[in-house]
C-alpha positions as CSV (number, residue, x, y, z in Angstrom):
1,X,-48.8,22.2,59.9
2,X,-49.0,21.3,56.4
3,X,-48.9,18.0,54.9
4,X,-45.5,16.6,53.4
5,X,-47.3,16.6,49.7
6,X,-48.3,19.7,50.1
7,X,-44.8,21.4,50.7
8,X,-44.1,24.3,47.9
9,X,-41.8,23.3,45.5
10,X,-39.3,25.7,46.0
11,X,-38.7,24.9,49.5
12,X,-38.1,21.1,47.9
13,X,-35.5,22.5,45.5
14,X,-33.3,24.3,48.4
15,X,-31.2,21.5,49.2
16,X,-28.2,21.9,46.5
17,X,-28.7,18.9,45.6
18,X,-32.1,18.5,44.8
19,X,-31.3,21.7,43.4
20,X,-28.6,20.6,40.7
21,X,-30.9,17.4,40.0
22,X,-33.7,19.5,39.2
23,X,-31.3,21.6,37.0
24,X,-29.8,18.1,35.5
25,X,-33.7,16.9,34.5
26,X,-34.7,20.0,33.3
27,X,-31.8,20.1,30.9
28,X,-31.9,16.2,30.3
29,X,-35.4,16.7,29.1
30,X,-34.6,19.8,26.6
31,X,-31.8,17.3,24.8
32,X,-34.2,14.8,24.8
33,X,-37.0,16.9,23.0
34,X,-35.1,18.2,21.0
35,X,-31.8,16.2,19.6
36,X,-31.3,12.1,18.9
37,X,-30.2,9.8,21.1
38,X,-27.2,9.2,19.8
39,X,-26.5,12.8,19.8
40,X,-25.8,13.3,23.0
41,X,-25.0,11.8,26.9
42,X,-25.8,12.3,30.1
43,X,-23.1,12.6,33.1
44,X,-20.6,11.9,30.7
45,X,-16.8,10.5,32.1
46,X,-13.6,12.3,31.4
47,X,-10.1,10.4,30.9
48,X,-9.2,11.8,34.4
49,X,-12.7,10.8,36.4
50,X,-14.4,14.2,36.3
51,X,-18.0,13.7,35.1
52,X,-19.9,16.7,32.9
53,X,-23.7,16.9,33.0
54,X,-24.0,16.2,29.8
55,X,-22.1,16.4,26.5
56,X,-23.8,17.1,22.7
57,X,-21.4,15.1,20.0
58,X,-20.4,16.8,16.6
59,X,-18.7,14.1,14.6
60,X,-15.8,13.3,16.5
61,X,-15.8,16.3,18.7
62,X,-18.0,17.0,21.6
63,X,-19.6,20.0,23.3
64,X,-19.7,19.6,27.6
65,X,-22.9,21.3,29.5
66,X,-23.3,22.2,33.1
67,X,-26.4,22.6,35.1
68,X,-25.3,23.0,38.1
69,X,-26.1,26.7,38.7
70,X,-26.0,28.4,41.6
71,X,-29.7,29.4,41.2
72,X,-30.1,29.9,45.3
73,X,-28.2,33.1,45.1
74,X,-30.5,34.6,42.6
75,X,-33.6,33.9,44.7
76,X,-32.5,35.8,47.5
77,X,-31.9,39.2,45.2
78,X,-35.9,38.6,44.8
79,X,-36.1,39.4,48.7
80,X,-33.9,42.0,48.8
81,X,-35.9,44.7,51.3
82,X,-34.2,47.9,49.1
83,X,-31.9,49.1,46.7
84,X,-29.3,48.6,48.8
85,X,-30.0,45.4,49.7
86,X,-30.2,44.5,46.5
87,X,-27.1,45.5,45.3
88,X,-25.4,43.7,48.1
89,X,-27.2,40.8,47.2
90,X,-26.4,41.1,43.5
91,X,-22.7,41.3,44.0
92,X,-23.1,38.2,46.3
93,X,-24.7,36.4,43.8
94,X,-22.2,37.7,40.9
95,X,-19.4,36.2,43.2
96,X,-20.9,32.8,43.2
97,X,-21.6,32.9,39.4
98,X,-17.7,34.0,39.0
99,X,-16.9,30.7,41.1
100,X,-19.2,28.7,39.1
101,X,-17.6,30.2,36.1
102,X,-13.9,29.1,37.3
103,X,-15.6,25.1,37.5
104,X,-17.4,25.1,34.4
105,X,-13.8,26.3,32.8
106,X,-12.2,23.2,33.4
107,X,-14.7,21.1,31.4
108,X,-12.7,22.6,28.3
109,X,-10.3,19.6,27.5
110,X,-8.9,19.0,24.4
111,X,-7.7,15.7,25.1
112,X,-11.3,14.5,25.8
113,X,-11.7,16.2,22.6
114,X,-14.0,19.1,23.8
115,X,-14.4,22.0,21.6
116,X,-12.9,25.2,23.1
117,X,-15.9,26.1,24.7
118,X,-18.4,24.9,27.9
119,X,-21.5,25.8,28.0
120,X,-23.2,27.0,31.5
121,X,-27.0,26.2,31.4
122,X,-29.0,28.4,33.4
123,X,-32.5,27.1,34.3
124,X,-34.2,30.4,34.1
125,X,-35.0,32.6,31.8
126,X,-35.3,35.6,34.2
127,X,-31.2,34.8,35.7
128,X,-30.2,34.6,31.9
129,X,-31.3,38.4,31.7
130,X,-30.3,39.5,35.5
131,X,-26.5,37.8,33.8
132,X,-26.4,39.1,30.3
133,X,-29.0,41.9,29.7
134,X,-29.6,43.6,32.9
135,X,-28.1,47.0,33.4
136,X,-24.8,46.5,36.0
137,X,-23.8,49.2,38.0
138,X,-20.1,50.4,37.1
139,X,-18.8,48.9,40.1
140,X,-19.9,45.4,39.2
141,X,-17.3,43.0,37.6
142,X,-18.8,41.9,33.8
143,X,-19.7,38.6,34.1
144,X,-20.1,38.0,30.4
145,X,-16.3,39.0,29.3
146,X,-15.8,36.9,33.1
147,X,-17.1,33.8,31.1
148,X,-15.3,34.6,27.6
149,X,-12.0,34.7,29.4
150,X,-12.6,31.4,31.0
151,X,-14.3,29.4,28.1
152,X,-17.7,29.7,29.0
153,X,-21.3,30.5,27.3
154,X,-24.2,31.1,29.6
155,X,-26.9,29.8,28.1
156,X,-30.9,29.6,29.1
157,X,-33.4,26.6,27.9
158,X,-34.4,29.2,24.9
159,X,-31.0,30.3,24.0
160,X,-29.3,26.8,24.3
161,X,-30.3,25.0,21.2
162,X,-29.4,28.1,18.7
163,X,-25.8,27.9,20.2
164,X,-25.8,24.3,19.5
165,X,-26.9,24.9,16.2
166,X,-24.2,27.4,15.8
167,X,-21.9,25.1,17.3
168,X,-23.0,22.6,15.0
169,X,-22.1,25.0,11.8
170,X,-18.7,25.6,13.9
171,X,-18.0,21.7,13.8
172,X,-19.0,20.9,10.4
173,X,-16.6,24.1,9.3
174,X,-13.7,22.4,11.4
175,X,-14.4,19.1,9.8
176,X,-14.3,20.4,6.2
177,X,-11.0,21.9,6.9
178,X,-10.3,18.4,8.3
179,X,-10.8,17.0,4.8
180,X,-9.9,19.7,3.0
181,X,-6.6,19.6,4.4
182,X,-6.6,15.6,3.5
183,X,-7.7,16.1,0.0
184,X,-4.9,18.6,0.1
185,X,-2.0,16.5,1.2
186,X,-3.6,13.8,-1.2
187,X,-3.0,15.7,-4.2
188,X,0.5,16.3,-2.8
189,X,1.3,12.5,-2.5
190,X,0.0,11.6,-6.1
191,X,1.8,15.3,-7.5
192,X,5.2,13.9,-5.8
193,X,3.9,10.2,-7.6
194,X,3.5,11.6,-10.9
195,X,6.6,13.8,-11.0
196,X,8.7,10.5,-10.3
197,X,6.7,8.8,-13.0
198,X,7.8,11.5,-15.4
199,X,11.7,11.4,-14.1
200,X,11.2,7.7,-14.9
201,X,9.7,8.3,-18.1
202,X,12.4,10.4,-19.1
203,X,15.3,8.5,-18.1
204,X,13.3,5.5,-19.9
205,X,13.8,7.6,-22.8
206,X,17.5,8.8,-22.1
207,X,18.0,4.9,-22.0
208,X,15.8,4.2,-25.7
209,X,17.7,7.5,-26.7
210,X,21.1,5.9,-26.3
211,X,19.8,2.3,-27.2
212,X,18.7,3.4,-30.4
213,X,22.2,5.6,-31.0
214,X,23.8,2.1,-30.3
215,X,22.0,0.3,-32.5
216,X,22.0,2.7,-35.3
217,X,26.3,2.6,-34.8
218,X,26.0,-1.3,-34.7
219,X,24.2,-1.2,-37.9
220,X,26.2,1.0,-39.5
221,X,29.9,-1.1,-38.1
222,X,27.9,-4.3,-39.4
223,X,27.3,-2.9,-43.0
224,X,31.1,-1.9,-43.5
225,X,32.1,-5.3,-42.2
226,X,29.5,-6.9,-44.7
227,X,31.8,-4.6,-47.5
228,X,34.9,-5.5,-46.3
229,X,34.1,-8.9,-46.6
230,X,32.9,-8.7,-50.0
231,X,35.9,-6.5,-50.7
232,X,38.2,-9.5,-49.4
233,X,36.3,-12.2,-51.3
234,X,37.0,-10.4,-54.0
235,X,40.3,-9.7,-54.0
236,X,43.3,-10.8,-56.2
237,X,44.6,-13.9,-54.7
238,X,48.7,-12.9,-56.1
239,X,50.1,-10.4,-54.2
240,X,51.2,-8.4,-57.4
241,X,47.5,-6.9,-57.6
242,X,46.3,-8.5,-61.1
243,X,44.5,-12.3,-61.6
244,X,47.2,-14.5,-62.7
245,X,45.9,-17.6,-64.7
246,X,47.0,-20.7,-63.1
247,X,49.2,-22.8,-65.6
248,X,48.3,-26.1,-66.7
249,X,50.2,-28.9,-67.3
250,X,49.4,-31.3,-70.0
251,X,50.7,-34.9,-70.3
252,X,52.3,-35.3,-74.0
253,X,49.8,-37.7,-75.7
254,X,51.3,-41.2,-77.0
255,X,52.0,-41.2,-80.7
256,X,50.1,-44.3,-82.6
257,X,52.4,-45.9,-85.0
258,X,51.7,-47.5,-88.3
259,X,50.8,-50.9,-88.3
């Protein structure tokens, strides 16, 4: 019987969860390679208590990973013992990745400010192609417009970084139509600023406008009033229109008599 240590690594890795920890690692390991700390989190919380393998962040928004994958199922296509088998097998293990499919789905959230896609990491090159390059037989269900319907992109160590870039792209569009759209109702506030500023430039000057008309009037009322008071001061004082002289009256003098 062979020793403990010695125990193939595959038979390790058949307990689920050894299994999905395995998967977890392995995908734990690419972020950390590959992507800053602060880029991204491990078994990351939702509002509602659901935890997500991990989660890459794009500015405010963030992109949930699975690695839970049903690998088991794949493995026993390897042992099929003929065709037959192996189609049997196949559909089996298409089943399983349909199921996986329907929990991966629900990491889409909005209100934990996903982005509109999951992203289902598959720890194996060779299941990435039996998923999404080998040739299916008509009577298999297509697992790749499966996943589109539901939200998800299958995605294999090599794969999952250049969708993260193109996510990346994505994000950075969203957020300059974010600001775009900010810049855009900016203008729109100081437009709706400046057109008041210009009704109250103009009734500024309807008001000089009419201040000025005022004045002018004034001016001109305070001139004829200036004539008609020089008119009146010099005026005839007798109401029969000419200047009459004013008599004066003279004392007779005394006569001096002859001494």
């Amino acid at each position: 019987m062979p020793a403990p240590e010695f125990v193939a690594l595959e038979d390790l890795l058949r307990a689920p969860k050894a299994r999905g920890g395995f998967g977890e690692l392995m995908l734990e390991r690419l972020l950390q390679d590959c992507l800053p700390a602060t880029a991204y989190s491990v078994q990351y919380t939702y509002r509602d208590g659901s935890r997500v393998d991990a989660v890459v962040r794009y500015g405010a928004r963030i992109v949930p990973i699975d690695s839970k994958f049903p690998s088991e199922s794949y493995t026993q296509i390897a042992g099929a013992r003929d065709d037959a088998d192996r189609r049997s097998r196949r559909r089996s293990f298409l089943q399983q990745v349909r199921r996986h499919v329907d929990s991966v789905g629900r990491y889409v959230s909005p209100q934990d400010s996903t982005i509109d896609y999951a992203f289902m990491y598959l720890p194996s090159e060779a299941i990435y192609y039996e998923l999404t390059i080998h040739d299916a037989s008509p009577d298999e269900p297509d697992i790749l417009a499966y996943c589109a319907e539901h939200h998800v992109i299958p995605a294999s160590p090599n794969t999952l970084l250049a969708y993260l870039q193109v996510v990346a792209l994505g994000v950075r569009g969203l957020a300059m139509q974010e600001r775009t759209r900010e810049l855009q109702q900016g203008v729109a506030a100081v437009r709706r600023e400046f057109e008041r500023f210009v009704e109250l430039h103009d009734q500024l000057g309807r008001h000089l406008e009419n201040a000025t008309k005022k004045f002018d009037e004034t001016d001109r009322a305070l001139s004829r009033a200036s004539s008609a008071i020089e008119t009146l001061a010099q005026a005839p004082i007798a109401a029969g229109g000419e200047q009459v002289a004013l008599p004066l009256r003279l004392e007779p003098r005394p006569k001096i008599e002859d001494s």
